[in-house]
N, C-alpha and C positions, 0 to 999 in steps of 0.2 A: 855621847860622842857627837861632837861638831861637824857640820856639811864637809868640810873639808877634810878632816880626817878620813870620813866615810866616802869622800870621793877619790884618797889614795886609797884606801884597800881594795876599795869595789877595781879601781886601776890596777892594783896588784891580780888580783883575782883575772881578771883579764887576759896578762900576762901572762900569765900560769897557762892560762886555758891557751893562748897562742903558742907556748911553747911545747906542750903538750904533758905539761907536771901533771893536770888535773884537766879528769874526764869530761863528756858534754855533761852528761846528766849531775855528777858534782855542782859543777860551773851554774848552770842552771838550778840549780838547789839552792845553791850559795849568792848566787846574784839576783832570785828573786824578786825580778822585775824592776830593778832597783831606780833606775830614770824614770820608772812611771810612780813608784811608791814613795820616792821623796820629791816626786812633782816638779823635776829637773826644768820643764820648760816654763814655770813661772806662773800657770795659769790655773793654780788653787790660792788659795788663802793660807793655807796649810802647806806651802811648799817651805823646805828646807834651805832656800836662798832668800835672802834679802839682797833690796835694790844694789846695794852699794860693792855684793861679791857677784853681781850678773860679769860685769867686764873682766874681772879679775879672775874668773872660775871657766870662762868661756869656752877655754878649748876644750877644758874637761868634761864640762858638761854637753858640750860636742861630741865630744869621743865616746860616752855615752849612748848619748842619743843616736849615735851610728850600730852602736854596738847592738842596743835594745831591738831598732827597726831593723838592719838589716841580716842579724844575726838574731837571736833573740825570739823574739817572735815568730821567726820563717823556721827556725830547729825543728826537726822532729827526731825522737827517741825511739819511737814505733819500729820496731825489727820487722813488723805483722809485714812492711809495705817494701816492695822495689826499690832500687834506683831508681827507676825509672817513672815508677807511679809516684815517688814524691817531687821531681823534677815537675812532672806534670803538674801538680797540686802546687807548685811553688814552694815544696819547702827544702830545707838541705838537709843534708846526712852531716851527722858528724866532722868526718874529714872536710866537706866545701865549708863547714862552720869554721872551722880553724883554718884554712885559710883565707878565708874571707877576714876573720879578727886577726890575724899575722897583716896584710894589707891594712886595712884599719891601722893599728897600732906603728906601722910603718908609714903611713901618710902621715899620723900626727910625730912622729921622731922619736917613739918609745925605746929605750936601749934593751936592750938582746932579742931584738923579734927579726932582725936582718939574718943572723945564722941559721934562724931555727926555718926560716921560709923554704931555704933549700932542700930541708927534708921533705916538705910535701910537695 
């Protein structure tokens, strides 16, 4: 499967997770670090982009790389912990995770993430 195949579904996946079809820990299952593991920003040998689809793939690999850093990475799945003691820590709960990716997805123009925002 080609970069860009693999960058609509990983987008699909997203979507899902914004609207709320599919769960954190699914989402996270299924998207598998995926901007870091096909080296979305260019700086392996081994990344999944060539020169010539950098400007053409950009938003997406934008949208990405927002997803991975500010969602992504900061999730916690941990029940063991607070609200309030993952706040502390920096990470989100579930719910701040989807809507923080509903925002995401609605800064870059994604369609049906504008309805589903008002549920949370």
């Amino acid at each position: 499967m080609g970069i860009e195949s693999r960058l609509a579904e990983m987008t699909l996946l997203v979507q899902s997770f914004a609207s709320g079809s599919v769960s954190a820990r699914e989402f996270v299952e299924k998207y598998s670090n995926f901007y870091y593991y096909e080296a979305l920003d260019g700086h392996e040998s081994s990344s999944a982009l060539e020169p010539q689809d950098l400007s053409k793939l950009a938003p997406a690999v934008q949208l990405h790389r927002r997803v991975q850093e500010e969602v992504v990475n900061r999730l916690a799945l941990d029940k063991n912990f607070s609200d309030e003691q993952m706040k502390l820590a920096g990470r989100l709960t579930e719910s701040e995770a989807r809507l923080h990716i509903l925002k995401i997805c609605q800064e870059f123009g994604l369609r049906g993430t504008s309805s589903a925002i008002a549920r949370y």
